[in-house]
GUKOLDREN-553368 format. One record per residue (C-alpha): residue number from 1; chain; x negated, y, z negated. Coordinates in steps of 0.25 Angstrom, whole numbers, plus 5000, padded with zeros to 4 digits. Layout:
<atoms>
<atom k="NUM" c="A" X="X" Y="Y" Z="Z"/>
...
</atoms>
This chain:
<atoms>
<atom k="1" c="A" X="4435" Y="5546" Z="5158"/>
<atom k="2" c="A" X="4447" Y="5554" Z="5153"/>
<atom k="3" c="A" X="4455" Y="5546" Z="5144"/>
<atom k="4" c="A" X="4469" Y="5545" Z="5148"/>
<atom k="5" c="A" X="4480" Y="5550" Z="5142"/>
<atom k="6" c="A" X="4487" Y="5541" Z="5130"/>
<atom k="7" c="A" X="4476" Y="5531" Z="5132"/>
<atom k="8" c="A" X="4473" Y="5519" Z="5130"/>
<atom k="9" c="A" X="4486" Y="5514" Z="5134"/>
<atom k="10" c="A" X="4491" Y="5500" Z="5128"/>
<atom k="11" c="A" X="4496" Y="5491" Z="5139"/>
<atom k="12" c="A" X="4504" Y="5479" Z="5139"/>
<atom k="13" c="A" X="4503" Y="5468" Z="5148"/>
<atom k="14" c="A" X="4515" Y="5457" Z="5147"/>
<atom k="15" c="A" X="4510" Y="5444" Z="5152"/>
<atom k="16" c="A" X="4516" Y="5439" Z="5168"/>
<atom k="17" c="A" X="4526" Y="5428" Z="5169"/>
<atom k="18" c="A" X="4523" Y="5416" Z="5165"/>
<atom k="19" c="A" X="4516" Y="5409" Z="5173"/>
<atom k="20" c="A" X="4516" Y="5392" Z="5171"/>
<atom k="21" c="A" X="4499" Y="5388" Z="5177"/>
<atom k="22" c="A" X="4496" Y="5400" Z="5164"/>
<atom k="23" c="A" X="4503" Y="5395" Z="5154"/>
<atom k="24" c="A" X="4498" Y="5384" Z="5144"/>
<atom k="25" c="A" X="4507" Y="5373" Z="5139"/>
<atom k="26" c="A" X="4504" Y="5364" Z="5128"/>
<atom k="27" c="A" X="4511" Y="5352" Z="5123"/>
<atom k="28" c="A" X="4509" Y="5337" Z="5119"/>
<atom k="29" c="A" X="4503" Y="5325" Z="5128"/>
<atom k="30" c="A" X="4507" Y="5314" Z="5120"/>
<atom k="31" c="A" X="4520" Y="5312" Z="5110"/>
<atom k="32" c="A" X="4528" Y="5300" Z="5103"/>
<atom k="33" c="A" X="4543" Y="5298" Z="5109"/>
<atom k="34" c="A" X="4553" Y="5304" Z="5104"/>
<atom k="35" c="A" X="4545" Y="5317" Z="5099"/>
<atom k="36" c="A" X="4546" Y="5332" Z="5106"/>
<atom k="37" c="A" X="4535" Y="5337" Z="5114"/>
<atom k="38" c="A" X="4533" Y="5352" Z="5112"/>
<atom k="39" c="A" X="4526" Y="5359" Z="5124"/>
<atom k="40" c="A" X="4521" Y="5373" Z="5126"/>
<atom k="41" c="A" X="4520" Y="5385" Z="5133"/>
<atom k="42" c="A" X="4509" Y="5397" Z="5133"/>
<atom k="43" c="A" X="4514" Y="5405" Z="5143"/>
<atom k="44" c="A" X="4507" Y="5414" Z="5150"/>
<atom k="45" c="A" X="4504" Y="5423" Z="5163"/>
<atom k="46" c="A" X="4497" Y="5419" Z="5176"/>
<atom k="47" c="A" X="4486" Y="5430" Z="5171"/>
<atom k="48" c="A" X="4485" Y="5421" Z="5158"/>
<atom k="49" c="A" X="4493" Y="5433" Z="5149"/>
<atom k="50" c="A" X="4499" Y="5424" Z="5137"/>
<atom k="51" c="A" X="4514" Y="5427" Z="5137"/>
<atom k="52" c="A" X="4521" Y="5437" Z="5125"/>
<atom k="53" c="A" X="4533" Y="5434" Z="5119"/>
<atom k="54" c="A" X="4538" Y="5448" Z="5127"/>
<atom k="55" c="A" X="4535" Y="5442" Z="5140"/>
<atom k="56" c="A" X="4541" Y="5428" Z="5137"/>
<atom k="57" c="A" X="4554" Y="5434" Z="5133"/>
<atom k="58" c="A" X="4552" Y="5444" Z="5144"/>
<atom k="59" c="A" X="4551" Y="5431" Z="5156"/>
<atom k="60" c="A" X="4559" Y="5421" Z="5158"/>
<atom k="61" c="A" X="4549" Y="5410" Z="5160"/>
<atom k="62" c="A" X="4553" Y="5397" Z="5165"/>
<atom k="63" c="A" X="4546" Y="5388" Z="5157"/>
<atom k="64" c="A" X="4549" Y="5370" Z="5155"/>
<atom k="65" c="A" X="4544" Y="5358" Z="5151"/>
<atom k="66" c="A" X="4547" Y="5347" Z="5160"/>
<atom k="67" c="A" X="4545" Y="5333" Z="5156"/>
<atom k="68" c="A" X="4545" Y="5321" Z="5165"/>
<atom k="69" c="A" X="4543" Y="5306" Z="5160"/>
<atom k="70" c="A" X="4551" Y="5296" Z="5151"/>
<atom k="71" c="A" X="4560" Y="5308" Z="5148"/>
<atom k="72" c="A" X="4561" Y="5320" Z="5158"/>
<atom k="73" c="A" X="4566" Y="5334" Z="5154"/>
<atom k="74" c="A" X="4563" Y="5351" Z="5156"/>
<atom k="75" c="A" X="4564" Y="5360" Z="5145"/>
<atom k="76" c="A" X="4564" Y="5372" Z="5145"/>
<atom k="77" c="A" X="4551" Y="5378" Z="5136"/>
<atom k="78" c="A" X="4556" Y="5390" Z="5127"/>
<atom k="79" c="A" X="4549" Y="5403" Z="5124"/>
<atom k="80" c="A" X="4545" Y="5405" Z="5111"/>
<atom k="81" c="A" X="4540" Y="5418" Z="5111"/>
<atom k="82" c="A" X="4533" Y="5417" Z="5097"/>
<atom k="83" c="A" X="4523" Y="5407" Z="5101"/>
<atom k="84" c="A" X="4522" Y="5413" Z="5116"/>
<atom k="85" c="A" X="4526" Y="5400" Z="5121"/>
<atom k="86" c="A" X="4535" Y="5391" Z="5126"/>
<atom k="87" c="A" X="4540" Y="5379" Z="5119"/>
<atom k="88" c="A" X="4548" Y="5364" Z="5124"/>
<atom k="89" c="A" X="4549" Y="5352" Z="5117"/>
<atom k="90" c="A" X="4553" Y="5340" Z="5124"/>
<atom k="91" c="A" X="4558" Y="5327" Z="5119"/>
<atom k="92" c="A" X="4550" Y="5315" Z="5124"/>
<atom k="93" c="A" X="4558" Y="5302" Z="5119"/>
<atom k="94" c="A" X="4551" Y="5292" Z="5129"/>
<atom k="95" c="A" X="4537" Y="5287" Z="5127"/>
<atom k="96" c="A" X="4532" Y="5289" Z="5141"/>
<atom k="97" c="A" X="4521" Y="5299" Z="5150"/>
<atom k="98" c="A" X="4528" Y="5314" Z="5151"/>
<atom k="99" c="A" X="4524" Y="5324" Z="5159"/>
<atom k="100" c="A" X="4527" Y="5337" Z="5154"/>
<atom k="101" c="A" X="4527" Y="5351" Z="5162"/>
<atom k="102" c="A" X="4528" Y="5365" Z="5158"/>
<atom k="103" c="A" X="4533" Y="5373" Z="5169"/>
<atom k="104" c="A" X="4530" Y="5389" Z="5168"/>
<atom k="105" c="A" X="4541" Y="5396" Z="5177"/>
<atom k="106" c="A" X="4539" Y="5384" Z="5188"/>
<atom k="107" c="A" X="4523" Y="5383" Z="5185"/>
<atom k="108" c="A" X="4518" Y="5370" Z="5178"/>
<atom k="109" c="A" X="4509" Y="5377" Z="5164"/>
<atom k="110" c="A" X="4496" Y="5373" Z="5162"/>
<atom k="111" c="A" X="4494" Y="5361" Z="5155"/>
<atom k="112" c="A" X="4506" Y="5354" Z="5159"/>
<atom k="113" c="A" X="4511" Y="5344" Z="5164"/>
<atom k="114" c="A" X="4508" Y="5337" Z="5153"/>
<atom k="115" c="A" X="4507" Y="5323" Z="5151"/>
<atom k="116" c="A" X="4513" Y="5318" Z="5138"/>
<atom k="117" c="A" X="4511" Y="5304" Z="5132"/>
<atom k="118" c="A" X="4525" Y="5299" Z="5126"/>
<atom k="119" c="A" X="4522" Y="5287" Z="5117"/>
<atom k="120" c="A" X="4533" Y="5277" Z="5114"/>
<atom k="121" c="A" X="4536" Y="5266" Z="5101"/>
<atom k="122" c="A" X="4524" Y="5256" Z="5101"/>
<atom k="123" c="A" X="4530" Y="5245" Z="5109"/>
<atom k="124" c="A" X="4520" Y="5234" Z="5105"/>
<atom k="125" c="A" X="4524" Y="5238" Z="5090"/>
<atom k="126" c="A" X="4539" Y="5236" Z="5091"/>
<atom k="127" c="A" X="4537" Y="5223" Z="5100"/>
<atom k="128" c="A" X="4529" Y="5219" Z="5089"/>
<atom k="129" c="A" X="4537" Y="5221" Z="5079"/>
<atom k="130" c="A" X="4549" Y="5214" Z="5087"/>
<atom k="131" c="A" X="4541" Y="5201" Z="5089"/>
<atom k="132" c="A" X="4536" Y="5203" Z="5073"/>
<atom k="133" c="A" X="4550" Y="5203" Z="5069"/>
<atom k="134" c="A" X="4557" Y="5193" Z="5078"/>
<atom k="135" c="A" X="4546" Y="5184" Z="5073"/>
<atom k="136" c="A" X="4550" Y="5185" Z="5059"/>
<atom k="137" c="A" X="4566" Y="5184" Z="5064"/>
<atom k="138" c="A" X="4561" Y="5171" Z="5068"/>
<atom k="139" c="A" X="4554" Y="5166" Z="5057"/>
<atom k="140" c="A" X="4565" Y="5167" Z="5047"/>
<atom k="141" c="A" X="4575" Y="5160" Z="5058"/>
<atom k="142" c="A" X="4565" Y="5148" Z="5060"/>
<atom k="143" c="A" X="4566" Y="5148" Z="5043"/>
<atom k="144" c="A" X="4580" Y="5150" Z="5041"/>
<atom k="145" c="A" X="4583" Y="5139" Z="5050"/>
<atom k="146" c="A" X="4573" Y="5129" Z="5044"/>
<atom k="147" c="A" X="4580" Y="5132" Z="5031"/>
<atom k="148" c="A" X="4594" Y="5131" Z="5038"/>
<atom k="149" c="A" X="4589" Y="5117" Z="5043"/>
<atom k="150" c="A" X="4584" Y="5111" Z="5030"/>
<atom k="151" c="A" X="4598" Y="5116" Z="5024"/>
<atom k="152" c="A" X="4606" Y="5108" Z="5033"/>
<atom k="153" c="A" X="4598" Y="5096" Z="5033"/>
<atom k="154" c="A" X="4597" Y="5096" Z="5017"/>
<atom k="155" c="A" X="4614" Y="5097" Z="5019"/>
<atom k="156" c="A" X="4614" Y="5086" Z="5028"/>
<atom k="157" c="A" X="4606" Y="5075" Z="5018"/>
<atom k="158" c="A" X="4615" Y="5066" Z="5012"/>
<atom k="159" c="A" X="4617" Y="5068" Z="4996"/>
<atom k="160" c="A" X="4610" Y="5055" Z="4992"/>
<atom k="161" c="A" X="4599" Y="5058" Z="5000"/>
<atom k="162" c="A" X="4595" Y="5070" Z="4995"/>
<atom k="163" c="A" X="4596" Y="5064" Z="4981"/>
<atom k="164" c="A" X="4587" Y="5054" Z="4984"/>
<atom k="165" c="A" X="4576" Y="5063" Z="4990"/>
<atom k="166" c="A" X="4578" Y="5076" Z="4980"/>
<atom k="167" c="A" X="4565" Y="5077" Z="4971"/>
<atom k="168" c="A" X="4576" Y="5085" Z="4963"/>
<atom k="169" c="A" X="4587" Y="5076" Z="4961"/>
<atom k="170" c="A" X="4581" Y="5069" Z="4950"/>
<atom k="171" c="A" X="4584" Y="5056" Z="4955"/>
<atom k="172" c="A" X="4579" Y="5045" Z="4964"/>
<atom k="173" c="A" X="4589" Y="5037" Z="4969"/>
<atom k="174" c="A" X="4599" Y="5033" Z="4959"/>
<atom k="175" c="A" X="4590" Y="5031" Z="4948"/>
<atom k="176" c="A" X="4588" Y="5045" Z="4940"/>
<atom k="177" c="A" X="4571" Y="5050" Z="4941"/>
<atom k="178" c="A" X="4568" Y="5050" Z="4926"/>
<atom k="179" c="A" X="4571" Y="5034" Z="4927"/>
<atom k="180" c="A" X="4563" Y="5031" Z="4937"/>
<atom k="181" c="A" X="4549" Y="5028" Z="4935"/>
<atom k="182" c="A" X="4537" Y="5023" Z="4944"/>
<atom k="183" c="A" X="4535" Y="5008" Z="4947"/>
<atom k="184" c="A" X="4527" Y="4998" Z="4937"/>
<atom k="185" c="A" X="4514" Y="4993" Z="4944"/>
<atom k="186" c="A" X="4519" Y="4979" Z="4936"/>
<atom k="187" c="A" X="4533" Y="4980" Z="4943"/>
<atom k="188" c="A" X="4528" Y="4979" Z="4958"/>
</atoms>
């Protein structure tokens, strides 16, 4: 062979559409409520050709996340062409089981659905705490109105009465303490 003229020639192959069985997507199987889940998108061709920023913004691709569970939505995954991917976040703010799909241009990716895990508040905690707390609630009524009791049967005695049977009144019927003193065993 002859080589040919202004050879070897550079050729440059821009990767197909993107095609959804191809492409990979990533993203978590288990979160707390209330937190974003970000998933991902590596998109690539049905012959396996990793998209290039060139060919993202070339193509408009359809590509969602659809989420059906506690809370359902779709959103729409964005391009970001730095990372040669695509990019949502959704918002699970119900503990409960989510199915999570990404969908390439009406193809389901590979890897999804996914099944995500939404865990919730530790119920047996906060019961727990409840009973913990009315227990107490309860323990200073039961006191207080012990307390309340003994007030009002101390305000109901008569005034004599409760000098005769006060240690601290200082005297013992009529006759003062200091004067009285125990019996003789020659009086009796």
């Amino acid at each position: 062979g002859v080589p040919l003229p202004d050879s070897p020639y550079r050729v440059h192959i821009e990767p197909d559409a993107l095609y959804g069985p191809a492409s990979i997507a990533t993203g978590p199987t288990a979160l707390s409520h209330g937190h974003d889940g970000t998933f991902w998108l590596r998109g690539t061709d049905r012959y396996g050709n990793d998209m290039t920023a060139s060919a993202m913004a070339a193509r408009s691709n359809n590509v969602s996340l659809i989420v059906s569970g506690p809370v359902s939505g779709t959103v729409v995954m964005a391009a970001e062409p730095a990372s040669l991917a695509w990019r949502a976040s959704f918002g699970f703010r119900k503990a409960g089981k989510y199915e999570v799909v990404v969908m390439v241009n009406g193809m389901s990716a590979r890897n999804s659905p996914f099944r995500v895990h939404v865990s919730g508040p530790n119920i047996g905690l906060i019961v727990g705490l409840v009973v913990a707390a009315v227990a107490i609630v309860l323990a200073i009524a039961v006191v207080v109105g012990f307390r309340l009791r003994a007030r009002r049967a101390a305000a109901r005695q008569r005034p004599d009465e409760t000098r005769l049977l006060s240690p601290t009144a200082g005297t013992y019927g009529s006759t003062p303490a200091s004067q009285v003193s125990p019996p003789s065993p020659t009086s009796a």
